[in-house]
Backbone as JSON, one array per atom type, in Angstrom:
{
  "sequence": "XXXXXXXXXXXXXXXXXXXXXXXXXXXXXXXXXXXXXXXXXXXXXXXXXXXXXXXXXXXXXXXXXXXXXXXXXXXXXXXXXXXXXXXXXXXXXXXXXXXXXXXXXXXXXXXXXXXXXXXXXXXXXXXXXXXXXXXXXXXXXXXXXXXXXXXXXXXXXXXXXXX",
  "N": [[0.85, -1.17, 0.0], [0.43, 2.02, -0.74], [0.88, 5.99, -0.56], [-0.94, 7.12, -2.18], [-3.49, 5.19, -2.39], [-4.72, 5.81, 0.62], [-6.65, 7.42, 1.84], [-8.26, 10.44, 3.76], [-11.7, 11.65, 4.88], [-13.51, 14.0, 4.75], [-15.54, 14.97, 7.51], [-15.35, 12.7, 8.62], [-13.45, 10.99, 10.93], [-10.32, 9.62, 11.33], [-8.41, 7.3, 8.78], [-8.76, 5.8, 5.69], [-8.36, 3.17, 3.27], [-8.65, 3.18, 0.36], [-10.21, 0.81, -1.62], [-11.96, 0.31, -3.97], [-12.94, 2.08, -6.77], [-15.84, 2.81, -7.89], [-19.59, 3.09, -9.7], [-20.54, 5.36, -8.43], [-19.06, 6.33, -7.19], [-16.57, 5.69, -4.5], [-15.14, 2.3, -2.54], [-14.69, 2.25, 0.53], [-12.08, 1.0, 3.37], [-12.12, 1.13, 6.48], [-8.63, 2.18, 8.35], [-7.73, 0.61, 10.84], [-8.3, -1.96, 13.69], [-11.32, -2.71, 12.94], [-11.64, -2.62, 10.34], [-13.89, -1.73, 8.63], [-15.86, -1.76, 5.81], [-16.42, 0.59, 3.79], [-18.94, 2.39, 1.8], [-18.56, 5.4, -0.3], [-19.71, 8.65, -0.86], [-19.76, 10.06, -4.8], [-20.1, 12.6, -3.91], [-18.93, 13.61, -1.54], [-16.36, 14.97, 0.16], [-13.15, 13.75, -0.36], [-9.93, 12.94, 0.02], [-6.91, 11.97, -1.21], [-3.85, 10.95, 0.57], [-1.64, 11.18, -1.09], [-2.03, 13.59, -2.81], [-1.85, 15.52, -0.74], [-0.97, 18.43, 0.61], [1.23, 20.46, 2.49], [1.2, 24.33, 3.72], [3.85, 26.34, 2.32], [6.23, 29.31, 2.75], [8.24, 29.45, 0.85], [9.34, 29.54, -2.17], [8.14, 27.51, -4.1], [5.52, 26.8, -2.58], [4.16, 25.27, -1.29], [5.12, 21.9, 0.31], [4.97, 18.74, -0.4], [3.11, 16.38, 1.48], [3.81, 13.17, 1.78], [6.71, 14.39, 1.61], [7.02, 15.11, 3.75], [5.94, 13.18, 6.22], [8.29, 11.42, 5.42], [10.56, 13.08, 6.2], [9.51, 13.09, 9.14], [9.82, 10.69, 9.89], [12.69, 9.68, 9.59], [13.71, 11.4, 11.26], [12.39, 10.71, 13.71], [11.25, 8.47, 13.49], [9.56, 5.41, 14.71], [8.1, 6.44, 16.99], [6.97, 9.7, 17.36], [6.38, 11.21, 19.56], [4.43, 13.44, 20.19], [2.82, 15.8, 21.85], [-0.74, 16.02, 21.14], [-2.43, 17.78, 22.47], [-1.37, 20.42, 23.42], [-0.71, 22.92, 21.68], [1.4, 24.66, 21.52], [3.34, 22.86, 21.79], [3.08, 21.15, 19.38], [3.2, 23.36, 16.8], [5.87, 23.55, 17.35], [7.06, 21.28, 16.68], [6.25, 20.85, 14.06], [7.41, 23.44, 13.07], [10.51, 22.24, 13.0], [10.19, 20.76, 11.83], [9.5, 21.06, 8.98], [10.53, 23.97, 8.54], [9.92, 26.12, 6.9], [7.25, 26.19, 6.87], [4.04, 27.92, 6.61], [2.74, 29.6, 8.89], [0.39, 31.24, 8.86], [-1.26, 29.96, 7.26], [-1.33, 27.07, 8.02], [-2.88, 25.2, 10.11], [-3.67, 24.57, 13.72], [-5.39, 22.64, 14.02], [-4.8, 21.5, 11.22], [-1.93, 20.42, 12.06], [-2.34, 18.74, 13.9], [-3.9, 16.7, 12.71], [-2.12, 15.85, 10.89], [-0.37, 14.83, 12.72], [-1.91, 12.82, 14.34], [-2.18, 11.17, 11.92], [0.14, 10.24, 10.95], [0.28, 8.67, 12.93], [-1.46, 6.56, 12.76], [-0.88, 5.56, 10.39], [1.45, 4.97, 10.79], [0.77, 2.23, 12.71], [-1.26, 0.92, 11.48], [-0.61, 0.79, 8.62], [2.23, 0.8, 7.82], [3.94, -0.17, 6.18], [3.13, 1.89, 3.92], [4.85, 4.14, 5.14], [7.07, 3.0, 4.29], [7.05, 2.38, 1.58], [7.37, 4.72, 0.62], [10.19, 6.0, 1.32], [11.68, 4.13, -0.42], [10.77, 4.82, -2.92], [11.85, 7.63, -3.04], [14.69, 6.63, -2.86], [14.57, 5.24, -5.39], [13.88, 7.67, -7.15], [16.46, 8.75, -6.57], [18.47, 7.09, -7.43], [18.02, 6.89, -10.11], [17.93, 9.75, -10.97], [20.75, 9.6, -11.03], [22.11, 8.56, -13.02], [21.07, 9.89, -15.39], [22.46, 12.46, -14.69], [25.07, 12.24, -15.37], [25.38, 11.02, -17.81], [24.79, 13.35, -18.82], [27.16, 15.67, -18.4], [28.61, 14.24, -20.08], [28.47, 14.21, -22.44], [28.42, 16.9, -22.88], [31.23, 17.11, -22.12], [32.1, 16.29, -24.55], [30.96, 17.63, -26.6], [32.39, 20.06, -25.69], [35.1, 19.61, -26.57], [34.79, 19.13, -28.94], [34.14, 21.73, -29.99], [36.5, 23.0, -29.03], [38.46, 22.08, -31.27]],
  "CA": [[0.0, 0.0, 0.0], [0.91, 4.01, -0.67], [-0.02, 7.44, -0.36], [-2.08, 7.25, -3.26], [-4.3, 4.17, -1.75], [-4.84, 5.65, 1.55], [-7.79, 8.84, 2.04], [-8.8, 11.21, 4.47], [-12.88, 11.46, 4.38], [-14.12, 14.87, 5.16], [-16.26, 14.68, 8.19], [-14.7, 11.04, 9.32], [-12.24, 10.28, 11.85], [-9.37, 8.47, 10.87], [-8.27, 7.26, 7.14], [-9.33, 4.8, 4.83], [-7.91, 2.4, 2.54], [-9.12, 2.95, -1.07], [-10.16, -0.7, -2.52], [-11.87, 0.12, -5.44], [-13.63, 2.75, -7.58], [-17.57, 2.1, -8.25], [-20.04, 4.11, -10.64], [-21.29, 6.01, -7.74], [-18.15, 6.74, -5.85], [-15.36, 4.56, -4.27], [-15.26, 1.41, -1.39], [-13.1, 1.93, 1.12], [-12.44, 0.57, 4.21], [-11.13, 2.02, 7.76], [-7.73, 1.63, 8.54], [-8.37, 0.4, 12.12], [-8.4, -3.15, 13.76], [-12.32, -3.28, 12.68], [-11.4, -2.72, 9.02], [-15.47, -1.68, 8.44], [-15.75, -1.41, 4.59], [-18.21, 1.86, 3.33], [-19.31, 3.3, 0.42], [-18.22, 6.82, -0.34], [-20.33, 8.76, -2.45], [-18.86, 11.41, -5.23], [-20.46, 14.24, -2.9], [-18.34, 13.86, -0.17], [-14.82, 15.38, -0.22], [-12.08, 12.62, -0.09], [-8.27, 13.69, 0.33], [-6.4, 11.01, -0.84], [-2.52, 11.87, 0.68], [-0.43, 11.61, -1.81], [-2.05, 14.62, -3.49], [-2.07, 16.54, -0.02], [0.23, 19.3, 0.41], [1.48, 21.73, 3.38], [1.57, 25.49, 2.92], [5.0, 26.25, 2.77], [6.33, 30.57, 2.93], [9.54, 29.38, -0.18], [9.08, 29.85, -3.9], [7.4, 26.82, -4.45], [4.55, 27.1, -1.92], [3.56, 23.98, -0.84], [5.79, 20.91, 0.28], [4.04, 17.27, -0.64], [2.99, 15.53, 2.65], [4.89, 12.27, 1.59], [7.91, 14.54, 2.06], [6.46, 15.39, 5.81], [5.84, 11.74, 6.52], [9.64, 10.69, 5.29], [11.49, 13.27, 7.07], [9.3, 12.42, 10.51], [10.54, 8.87, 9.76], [14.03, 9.95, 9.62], [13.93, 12.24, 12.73], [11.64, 10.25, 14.81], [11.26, 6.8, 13.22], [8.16, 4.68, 15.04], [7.61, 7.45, 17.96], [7.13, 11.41, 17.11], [6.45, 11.49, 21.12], [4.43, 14.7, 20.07], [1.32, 15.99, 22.41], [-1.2, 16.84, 20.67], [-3.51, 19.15, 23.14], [-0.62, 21.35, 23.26], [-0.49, 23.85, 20.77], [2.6, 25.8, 21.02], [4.05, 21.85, 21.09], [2.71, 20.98, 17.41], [3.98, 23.96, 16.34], [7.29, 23.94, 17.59], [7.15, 20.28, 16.04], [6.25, 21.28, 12.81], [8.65, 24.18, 12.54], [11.34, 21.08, 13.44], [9.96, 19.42, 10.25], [8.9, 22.03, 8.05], [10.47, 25.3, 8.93], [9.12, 27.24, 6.25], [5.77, 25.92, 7.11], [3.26, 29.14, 5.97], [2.02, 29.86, 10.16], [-1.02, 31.99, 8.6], [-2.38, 28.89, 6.97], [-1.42, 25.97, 8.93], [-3.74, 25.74, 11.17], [-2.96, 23.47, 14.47], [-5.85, 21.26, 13.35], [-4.02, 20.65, 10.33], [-0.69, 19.49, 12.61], [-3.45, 17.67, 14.97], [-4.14, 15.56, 11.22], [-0.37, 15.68, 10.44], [-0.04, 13.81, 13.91], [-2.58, 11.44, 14.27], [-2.29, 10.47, 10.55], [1.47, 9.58, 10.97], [0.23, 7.62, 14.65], [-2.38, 5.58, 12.1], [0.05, 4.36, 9.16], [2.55, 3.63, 11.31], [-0.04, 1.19, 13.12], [-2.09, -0.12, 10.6], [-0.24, 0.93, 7.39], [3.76, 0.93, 7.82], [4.41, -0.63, 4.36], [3.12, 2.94, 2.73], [5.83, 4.46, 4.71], [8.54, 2.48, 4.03], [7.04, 2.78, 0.35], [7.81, 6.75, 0.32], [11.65, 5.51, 1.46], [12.17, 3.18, -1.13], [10.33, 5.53, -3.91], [12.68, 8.46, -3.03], [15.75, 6.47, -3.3], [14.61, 4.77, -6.94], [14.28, 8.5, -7.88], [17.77, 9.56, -6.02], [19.43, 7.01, -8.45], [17.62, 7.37, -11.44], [18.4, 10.51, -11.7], [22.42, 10.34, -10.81], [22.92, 8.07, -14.28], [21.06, 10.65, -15.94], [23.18, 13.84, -14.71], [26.69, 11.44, -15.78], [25.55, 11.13, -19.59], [24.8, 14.89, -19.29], [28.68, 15.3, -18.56], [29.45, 13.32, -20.74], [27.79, 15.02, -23.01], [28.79, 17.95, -22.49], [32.81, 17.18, -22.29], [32.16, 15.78, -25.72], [30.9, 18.85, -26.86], [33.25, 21.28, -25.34], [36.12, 19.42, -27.22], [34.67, 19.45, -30.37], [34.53, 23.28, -29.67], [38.13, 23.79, -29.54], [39.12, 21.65, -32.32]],
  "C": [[0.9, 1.24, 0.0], [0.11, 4.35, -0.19], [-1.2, 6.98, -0.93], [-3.18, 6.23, -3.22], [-4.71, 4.58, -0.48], [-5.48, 7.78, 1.39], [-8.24, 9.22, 3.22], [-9.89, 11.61, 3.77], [-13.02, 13.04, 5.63], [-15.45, 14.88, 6.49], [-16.27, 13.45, 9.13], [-13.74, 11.11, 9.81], [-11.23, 9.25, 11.33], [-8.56, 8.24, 9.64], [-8.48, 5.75, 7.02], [-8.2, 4.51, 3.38], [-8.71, 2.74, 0.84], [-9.58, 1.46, -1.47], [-10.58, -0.62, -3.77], [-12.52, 1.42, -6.12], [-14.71, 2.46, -7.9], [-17.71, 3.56, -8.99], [-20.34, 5.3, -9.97], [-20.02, 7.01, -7.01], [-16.89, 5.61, -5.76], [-15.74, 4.06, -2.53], [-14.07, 2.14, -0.9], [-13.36, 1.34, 2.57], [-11.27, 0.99, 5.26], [-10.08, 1.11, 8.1], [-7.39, 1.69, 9.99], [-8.35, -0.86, 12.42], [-10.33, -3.77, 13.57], [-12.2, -3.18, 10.94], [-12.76, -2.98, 8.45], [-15.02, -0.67, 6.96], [-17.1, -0.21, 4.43], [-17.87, 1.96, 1.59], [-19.28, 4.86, 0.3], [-18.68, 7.58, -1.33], [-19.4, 10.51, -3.24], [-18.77, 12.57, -4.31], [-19.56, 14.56, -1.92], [-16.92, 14.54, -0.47], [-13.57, 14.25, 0.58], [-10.55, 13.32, -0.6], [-7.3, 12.55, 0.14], [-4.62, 11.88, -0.75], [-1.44, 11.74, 0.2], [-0.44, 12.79, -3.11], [-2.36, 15.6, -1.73], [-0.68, 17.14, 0.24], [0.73, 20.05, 1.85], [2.01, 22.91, 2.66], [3.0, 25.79, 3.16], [5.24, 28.2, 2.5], [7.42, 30.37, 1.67], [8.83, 29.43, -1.47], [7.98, 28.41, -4.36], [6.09, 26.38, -3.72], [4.16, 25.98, -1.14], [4.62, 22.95, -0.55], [4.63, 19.36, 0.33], [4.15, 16.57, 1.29], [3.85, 13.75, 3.08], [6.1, 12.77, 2.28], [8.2, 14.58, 3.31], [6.8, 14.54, 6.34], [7.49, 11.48, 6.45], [10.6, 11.79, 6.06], [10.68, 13.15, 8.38], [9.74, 11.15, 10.76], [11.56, 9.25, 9.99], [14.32, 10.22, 10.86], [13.55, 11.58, 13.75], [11.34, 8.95, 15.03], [9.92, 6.44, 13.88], [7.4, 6.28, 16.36], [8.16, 8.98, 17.75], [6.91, 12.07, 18.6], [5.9, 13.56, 20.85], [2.76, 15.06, 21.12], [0.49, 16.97, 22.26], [-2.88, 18.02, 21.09], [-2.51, 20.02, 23.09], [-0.4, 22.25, 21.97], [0.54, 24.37, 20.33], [3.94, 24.65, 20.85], [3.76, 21.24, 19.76], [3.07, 22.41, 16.87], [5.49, 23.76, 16.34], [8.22, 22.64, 16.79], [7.37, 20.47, 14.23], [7.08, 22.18, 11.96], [10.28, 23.21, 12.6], [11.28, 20.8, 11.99], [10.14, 20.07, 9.29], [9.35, 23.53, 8.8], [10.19, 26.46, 8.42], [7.8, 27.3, 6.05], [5.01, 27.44, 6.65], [2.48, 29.16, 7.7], [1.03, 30.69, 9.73], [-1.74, 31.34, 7.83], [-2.32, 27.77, 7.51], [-1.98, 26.09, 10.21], [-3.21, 24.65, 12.42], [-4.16, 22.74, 14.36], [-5.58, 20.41, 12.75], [-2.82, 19.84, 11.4], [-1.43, 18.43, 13.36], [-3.42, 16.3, 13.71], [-3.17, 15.04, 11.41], [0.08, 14.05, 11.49], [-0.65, 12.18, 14.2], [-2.49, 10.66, 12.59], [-0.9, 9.56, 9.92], [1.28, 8.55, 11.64], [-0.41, 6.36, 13.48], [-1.75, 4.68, 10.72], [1.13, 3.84, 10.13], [1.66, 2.33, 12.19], [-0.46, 0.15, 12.1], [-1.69, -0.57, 8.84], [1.28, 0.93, 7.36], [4.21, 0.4, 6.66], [3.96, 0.78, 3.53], [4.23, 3.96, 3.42], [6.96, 4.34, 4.62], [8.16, 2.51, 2.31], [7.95, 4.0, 0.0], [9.31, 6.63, 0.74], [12.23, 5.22, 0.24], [11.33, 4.0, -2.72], [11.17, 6.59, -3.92], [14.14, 7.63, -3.5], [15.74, 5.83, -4.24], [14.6, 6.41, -7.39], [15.82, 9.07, -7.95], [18.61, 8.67, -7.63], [18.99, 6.64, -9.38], [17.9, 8.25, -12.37], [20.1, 10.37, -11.78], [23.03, 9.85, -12.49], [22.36, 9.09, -15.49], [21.88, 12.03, -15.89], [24.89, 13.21, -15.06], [26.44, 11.43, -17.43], [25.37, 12.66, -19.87], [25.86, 15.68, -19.47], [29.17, 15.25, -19.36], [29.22, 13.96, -21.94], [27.89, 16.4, -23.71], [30.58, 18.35, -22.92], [32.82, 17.02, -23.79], [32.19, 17.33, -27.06], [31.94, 20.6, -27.07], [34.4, 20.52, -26.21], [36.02, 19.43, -28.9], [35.1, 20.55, -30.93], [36.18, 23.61, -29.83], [39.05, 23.13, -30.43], [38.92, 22.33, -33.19]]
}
């Protein structure tokens, strides 16, 4: 399982598993030790999180929540030991993670999500984020054999040049 299999349901507690797509909507079923399958109809607003974002204050505005998730893994691994009635502690967390976080749109609801939504894959879902691990480092060296023929490429070029 991923991001992209696993939804936040507007009005619902928790997150849900994607299983399938129907005419009406999409099944899914809570990711929870009762694993109670629903029906989700178009109307509702579904968030699945590998299109959710944080506001970020840097040129590119937003950082992907994946990226959130994999550096809390890094930093914190199974326990983020974060408490979340505290306020000015989910902030101080979040600026930890995200220090260009956007503080005039992150709301501490959102970090409240952020929190419990990390507590709930690592429980019930820990294969989506050891996915987001193992998806970053197929891109890390994907790209490195592409920036070596660019080089290469390149040297080839420049010698032509001064012949």
């Amino acid at each position: 399982m991923d991001l992209s299999e696993v939804a936040a349901i507007a009005g619902k507690g928790g997150l849900f598993h994607v299983l399938k797509p129907s005419r009406s909507g999409m099944i899914v079923e809570t990711l929870d030790e009762q694993k109670k399958k629903m029906m989700v109809n178009m109307n509702q607003r579904v968030s699945v999180l590998k299109e959710v974002s944080i506001y970020t204050t840097d040129a590119e505005g937003a950082v992907p929540l994946e990226d959130v998730f994999q550096k809390i893994h890094e930093e914190f691994g199974d326990d983020p030991d974060v408490d979340t009635s505290d306020d000015e502690e989910l902030k101080a967390f979040l600026k930890h993670i995200v220090p260009e976080y956007d503080e005039s749109r992150v709301y501490v609801s959102d970090m409240k999500k952020l929190v419990n939504w990390y507590s709930i894959l690592l429980k019930y879902a820990p294969d989506a984020l050891k996915n987001i691990d193992s998806e970053k480092e197929k891109e890390e060296v994907s790209e490195e054999p592409a920036s070596a023929e660019a080089t290469s490429e390149n040297s080839e070029t420049t010698t032509e040049d001064n012949e």
